[in-house]
VOGU-3710 file (C-alpha; in Angstrom, 3 decimals, decimal comma):
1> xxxxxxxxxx> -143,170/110,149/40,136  -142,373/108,613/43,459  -143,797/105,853/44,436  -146,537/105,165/47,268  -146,641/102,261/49,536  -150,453/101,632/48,662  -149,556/100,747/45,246  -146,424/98,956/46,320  -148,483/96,679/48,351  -150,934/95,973/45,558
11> xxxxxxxxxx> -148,070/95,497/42,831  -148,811/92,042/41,034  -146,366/90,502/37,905  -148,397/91,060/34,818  -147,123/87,629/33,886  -147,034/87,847/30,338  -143,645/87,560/30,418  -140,272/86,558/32,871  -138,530/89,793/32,654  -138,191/92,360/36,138
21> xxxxxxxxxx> -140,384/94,963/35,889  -139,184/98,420/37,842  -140,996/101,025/39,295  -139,161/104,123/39,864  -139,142/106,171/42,989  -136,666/108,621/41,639  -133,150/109,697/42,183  -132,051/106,275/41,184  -134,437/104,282/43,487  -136,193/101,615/41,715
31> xxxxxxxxxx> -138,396/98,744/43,387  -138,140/95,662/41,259  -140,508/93,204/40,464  -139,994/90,127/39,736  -142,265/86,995/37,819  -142,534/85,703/41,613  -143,927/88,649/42,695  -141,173/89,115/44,788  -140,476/92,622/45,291  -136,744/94,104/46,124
41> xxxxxxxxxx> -134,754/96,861/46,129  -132,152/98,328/43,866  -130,191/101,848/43,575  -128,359/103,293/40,706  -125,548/105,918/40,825  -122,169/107,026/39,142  -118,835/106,889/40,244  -116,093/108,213/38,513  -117,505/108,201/35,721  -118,900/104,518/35,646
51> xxxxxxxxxx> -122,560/103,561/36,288  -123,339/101,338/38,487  -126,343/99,429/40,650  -126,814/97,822/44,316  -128,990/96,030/46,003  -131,045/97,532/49,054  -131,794/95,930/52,153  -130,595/91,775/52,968  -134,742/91,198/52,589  -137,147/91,742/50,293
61> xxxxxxxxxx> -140,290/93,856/50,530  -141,989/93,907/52,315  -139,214/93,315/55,451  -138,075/96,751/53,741  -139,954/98,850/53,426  -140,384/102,005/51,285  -139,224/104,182/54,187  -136,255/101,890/54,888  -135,285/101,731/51,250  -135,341/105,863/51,063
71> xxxxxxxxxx> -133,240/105,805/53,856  -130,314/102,872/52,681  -130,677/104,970/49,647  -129,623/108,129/51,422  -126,768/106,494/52,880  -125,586/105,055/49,862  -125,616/108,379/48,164  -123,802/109,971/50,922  -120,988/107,141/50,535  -120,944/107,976/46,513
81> xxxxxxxxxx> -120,818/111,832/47,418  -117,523/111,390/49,862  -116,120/109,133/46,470  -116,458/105,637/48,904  -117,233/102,631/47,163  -120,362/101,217/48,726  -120,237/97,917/47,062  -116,616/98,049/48,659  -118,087/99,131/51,973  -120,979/96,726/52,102
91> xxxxxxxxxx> -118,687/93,776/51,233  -116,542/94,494/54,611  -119,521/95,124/56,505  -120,324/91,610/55,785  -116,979/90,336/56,321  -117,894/91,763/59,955  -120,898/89,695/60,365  -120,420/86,623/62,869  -122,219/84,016/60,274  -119,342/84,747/57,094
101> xxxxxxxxxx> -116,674/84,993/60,000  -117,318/81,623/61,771  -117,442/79,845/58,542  -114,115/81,638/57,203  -112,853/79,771/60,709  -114,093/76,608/60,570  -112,659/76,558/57,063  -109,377/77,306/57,805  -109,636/74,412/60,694  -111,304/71,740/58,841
111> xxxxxxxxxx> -108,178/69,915/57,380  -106,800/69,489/61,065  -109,920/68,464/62,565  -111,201/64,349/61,793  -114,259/64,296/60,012  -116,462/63,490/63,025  -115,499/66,379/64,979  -115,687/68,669/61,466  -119,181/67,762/60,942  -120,255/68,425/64,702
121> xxxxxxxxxx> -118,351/71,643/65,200  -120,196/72,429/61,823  -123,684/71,608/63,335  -123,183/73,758/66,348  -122,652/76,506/64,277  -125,691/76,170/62,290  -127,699/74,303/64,635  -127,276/76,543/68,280  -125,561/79,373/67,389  -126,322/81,294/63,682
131> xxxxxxxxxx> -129,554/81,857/65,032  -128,884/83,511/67,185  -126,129/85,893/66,134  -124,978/84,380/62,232  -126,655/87,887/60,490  -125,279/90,332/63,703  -121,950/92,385/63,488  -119,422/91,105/65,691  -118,655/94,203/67,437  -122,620/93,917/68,232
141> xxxxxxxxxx> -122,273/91,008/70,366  -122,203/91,093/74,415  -122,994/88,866/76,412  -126,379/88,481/76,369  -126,257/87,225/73,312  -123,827/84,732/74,372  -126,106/83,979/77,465  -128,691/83,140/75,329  -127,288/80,481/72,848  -126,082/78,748/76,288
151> xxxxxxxxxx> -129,812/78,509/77,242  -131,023/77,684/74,227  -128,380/74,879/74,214  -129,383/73,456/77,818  -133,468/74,138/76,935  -132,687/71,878/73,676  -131,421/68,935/75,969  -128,011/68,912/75,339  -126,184/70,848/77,829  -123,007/68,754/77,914
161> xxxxxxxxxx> -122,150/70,597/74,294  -122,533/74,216/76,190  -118,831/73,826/77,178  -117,430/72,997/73,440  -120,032/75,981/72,412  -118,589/78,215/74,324  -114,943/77,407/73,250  -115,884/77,684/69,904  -117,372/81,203/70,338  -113,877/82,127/71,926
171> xxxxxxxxxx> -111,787/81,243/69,061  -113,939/82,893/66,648  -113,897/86,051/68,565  -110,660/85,953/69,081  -110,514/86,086/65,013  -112,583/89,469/65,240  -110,383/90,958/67,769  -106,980/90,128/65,577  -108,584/91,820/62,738  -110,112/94,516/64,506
181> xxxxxxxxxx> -113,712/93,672/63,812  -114,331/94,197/67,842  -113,141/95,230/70,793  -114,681/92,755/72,855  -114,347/89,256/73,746  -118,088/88,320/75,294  -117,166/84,665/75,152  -113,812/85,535/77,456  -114,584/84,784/80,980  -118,192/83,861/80,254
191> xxxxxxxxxx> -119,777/82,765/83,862  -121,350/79,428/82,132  -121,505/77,787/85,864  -123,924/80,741/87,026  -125,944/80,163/83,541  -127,101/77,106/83,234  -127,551/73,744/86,027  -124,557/71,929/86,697  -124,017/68,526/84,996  -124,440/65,258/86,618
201> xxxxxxxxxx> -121,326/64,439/87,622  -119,894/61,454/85,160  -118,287/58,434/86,634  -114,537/57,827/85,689  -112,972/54,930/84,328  -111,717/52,863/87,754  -108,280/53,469/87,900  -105,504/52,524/90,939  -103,257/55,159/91,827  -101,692/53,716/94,884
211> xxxxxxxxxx> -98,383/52,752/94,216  -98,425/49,903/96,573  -101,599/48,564/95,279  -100,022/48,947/91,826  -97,178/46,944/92,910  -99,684/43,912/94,063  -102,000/44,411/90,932  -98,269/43,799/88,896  -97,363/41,189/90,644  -100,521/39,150/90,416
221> xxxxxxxxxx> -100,550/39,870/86,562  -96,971/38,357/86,694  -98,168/35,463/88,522  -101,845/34,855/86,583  -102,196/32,506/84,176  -105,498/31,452/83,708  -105,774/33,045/80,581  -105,015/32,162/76,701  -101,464/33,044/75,486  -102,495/36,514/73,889
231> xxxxxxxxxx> -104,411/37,578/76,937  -101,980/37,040/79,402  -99,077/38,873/77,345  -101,338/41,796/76,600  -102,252/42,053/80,147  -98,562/41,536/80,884  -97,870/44,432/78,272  -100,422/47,428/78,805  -99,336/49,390/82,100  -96,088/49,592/80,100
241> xxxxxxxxxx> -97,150/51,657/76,914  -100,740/52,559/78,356  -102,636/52,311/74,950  -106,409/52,119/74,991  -107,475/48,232/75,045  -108,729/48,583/71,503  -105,485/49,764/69,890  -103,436/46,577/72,300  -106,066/44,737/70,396  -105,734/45,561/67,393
251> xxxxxxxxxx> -101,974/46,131/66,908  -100,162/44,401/64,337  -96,626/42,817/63,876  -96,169/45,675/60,909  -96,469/48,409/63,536  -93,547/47,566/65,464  -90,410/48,932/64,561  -87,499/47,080/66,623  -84,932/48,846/64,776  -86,188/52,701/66,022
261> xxxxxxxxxx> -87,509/51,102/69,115  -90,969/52,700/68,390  -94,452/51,375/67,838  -95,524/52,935/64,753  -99,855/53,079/65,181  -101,387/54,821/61,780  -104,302/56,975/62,466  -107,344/54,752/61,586  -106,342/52,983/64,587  -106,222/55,981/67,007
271> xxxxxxxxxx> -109,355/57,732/68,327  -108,046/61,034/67,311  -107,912/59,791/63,649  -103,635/60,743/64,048  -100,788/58,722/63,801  -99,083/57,971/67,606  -95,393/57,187/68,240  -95,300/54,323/71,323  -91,219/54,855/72,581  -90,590/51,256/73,617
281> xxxxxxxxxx> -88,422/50,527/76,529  -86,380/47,626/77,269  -88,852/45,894/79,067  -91,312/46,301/76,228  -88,942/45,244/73,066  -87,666/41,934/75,660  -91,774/41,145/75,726  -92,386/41,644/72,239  -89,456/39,732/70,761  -90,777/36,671/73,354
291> xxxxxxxxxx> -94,364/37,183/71,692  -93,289/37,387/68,599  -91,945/34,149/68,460  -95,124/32,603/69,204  -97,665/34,710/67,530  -95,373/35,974/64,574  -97,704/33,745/62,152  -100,429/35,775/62,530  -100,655/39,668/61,301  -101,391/40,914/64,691
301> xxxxxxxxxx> -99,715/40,835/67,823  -102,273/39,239/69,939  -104,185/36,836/67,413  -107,815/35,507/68,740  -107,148/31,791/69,706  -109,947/30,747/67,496  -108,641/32,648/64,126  -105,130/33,984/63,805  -106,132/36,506/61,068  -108,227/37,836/63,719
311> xxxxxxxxxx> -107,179/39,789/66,748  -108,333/38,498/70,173  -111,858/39,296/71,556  -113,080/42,595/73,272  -112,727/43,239/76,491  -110,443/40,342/77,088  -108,307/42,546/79,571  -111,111/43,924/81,448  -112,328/40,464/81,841  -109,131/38,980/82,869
321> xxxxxxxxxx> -108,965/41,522/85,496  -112,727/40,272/87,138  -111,055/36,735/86,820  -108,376/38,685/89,449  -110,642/39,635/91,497  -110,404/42,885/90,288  -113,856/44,135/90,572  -115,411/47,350/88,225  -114,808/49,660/90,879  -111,132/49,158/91,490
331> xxxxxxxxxx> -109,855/48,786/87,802  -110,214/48,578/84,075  -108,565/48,139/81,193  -109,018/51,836/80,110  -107,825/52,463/83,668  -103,702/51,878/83,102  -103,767/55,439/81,263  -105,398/57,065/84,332  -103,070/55,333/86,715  -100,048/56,076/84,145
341> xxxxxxxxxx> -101,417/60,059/83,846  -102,073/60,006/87,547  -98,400/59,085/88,893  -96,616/60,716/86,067  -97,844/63,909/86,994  -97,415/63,160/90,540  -93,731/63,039/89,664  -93,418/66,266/88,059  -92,829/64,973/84,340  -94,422/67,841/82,133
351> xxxxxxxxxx> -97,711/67,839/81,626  -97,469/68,092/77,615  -95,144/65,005/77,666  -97,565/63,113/79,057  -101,118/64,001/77,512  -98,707/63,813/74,109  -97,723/60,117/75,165  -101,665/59,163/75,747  -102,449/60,932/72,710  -104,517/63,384/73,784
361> xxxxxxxxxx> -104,841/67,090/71,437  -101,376/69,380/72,763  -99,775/72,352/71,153  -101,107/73,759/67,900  -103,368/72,482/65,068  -99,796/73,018/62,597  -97,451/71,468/65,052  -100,333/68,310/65,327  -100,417/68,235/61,696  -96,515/68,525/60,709
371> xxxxxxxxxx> -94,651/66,647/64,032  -95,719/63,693/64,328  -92,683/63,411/66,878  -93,452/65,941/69,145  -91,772/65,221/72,148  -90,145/62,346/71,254  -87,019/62,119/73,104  -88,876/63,094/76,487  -91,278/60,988/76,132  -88,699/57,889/75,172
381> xxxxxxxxxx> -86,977/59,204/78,600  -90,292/58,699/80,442  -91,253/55,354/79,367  -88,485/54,118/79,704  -88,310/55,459/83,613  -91,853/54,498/83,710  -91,339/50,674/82,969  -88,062/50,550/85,845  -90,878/52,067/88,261  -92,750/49,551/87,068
391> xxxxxxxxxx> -90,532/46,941/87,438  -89,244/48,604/91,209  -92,964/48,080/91,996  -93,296/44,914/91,149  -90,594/43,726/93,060  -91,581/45,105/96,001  -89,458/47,890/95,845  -90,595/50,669/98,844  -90,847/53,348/95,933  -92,194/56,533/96,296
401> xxxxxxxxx> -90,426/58,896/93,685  -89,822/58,586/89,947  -86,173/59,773/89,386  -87,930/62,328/86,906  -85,308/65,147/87,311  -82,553/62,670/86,085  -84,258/61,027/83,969  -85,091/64,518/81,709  -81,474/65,699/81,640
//
């Protein structure tokens, strides 16, 4: 007898015991109840031969209702008639969805990513955009939908993370459209700008470019000495190798590898959680051989005065600079890598060279994971024509152009 949607409604577990009862609608169509009282769906057909059962419907009852679960039926029955699979069928349709498909990604990327940036790419996904699209197909998605996750991102307060959003999105369609799950891109090309406000504009690190005023800033490093030991060597040392203050800081005596001429800095000390190669030049190893013969006691390279199992104090290089006359507008210690990245690229070196050399993310997750070296032989090339600029500067030297054609040959 088929069922009604009266009854249905007014269906109640006779609780006497735990099993599922079913209800028949006929032609294989059951509704099942369970000791919850929750109320699904469930079809039962042959093919070839073998009996078998599916589930109707993502939701419940009554989200589906009798009318939709006649009609899912129907379709399934078609499928069985034509001698398709639907269990097959419905497990690709859901290998289609944009929830299973983003996860499948972020999977397959989590290994190359530090844990930090893991766990937030994770919470974008689950926090601004599965809501929005996690349960739609792929090939569903325009760019509405992509419009409105960028909203919702700026109406939740954090519009700086539309960008990274956004990104995301476009890596995890491009996944549908190398399996054929779309045809679109709708994060390709999105117009975020003409979305959402424009961000304040942020304040960068002070940083001189001038090669003339980097030429007096040199010299009155060479000449200052107002400073403990470890302060004025490390100020001495950091336009040549352009680390960030905190990995100066902390560097130790093990890390330095006179032999290969490289400074060897293990990944908990980097920001990107990745080991970094530092190609010494000449300049460099003649420093560090001086230092080490006065700090060699301790295990880093510029011990605090007060402790030498300690390395020196924050900001020490910042501070120096103010003690220059150096003031927070002109320069920083974070602000030799702009001034390095600045002039670099002003002399044509390649742009992967040098955002490899500050360690910034270049080339592939599997060429970040397995060469460590990337680069190396350029980038040796570069620093050492960076420190003889240096040096040229320092001196005086009129210099306007890095010999960067020579020195890459």
């Amino acid at each position: 007898m088929k069922l009604k949607a009266l009854k249905i409604k007014n269906l109640r577990h006779n609780g006497s015991n735990e099993k599922t009862e079913r209800y028949s609608d006929g032609n294989g169509l059951f509704l099942l109840l369970h000791p919850s009282n929750t109320k699904t769906w469930q079809l039962r057909y042959t093919l070839k031969g073998k009996r078998e059962k599916i589930k109707l419907g993502k939701h419940p009852y009554p989200d589906v209702s009798l009318d939709d679960a006649r009609k899912l039926a129907a379709e399934v029955r078609e499928c069985v008639a034509r001698g398709i699979d639907p269990k097959a069928k419905k497990n690709e349709q859901n290998k289609r969805l944009f929830k299973p498909l983003a996860l499948e990604w972020w999977e397959d990327n989590e290994d190359t990513w530090g844990n930090d940036h893991a766990s937030k790419v994770k919470k974008w996904l689950v926090k601004d955009i599965f809501p929005h699209i996690g349960e739609l197909p792929v090939a569903n998605i325009d760019q509405g939908h992509i419009s409105d996750i960028m909203l919702g991102i700026e109406q939740a307060g954090h519009p700086t993370s539309a960008a990274p959003t956004l990104s995301i999105l476009n890596r995890i369609f491009g996944r549908a459209l190398a399996r054929k799950y779309t045809n679109i891109n709708p994060a390709q090309g999105f117009p975020l700008k003409e979305i959402i406000k424009p961000l304040a504009k942020t304040k960068n690190r002070a940083a001189i470019t001038d090669p003339k005023q980097l030429g007096q800033l040199l010299r009155d490093i060479e000449s200052w000495e107002a400073g403990a030991y470890s302060t004025v060597e490390s100020l001495r040392l950091i336009p040549y190798i352009f680390l960030r203050p905190k990995e100066i800081r902390s560097m130790r005596w093990e890390y330095i590898d006179f032999d290969a001429e490289l400074i060897r800095l293990p990944d908990h000390e980097m920001k990107k959680d990745r080991d970094h190669l530092v190609p010494m030049a000449r300049q460099v190893i003649t420093q560090l051989k001086e230092v080490q013969a006065m700090t060699g006691y301790s295990p880093y390279v510029f011990p605090s005065s007060r402790d030498s199992q300690l390395p020196m104090s924050k900001n020490v290089i910042t501070n120096a600079l103010r003690s220059m006359n150096y003031g927070a507008d002109v320069m920083c210690g974070h602000g030799f890598r702009s001034t390095a990245s600045t002039l670099l690229h002003e002399q044509a070196w390649s742009h992967d060279i040098i955002e490899t050399q500050l360690a910034h993310l270049t080339g592939s997750a599997t060429s970040r994971a397995y060469n460590r070296s990337i680069y190396l032989k350029e980038r040796s090339k570069m620093m050492q024509a960076w420190a003889d600029y240096l040096d040229a500067l320092r001196s005086g030297a009129d210099v306007i152009m890095l010999n960067s054609k020579k020195a890459k040959q």
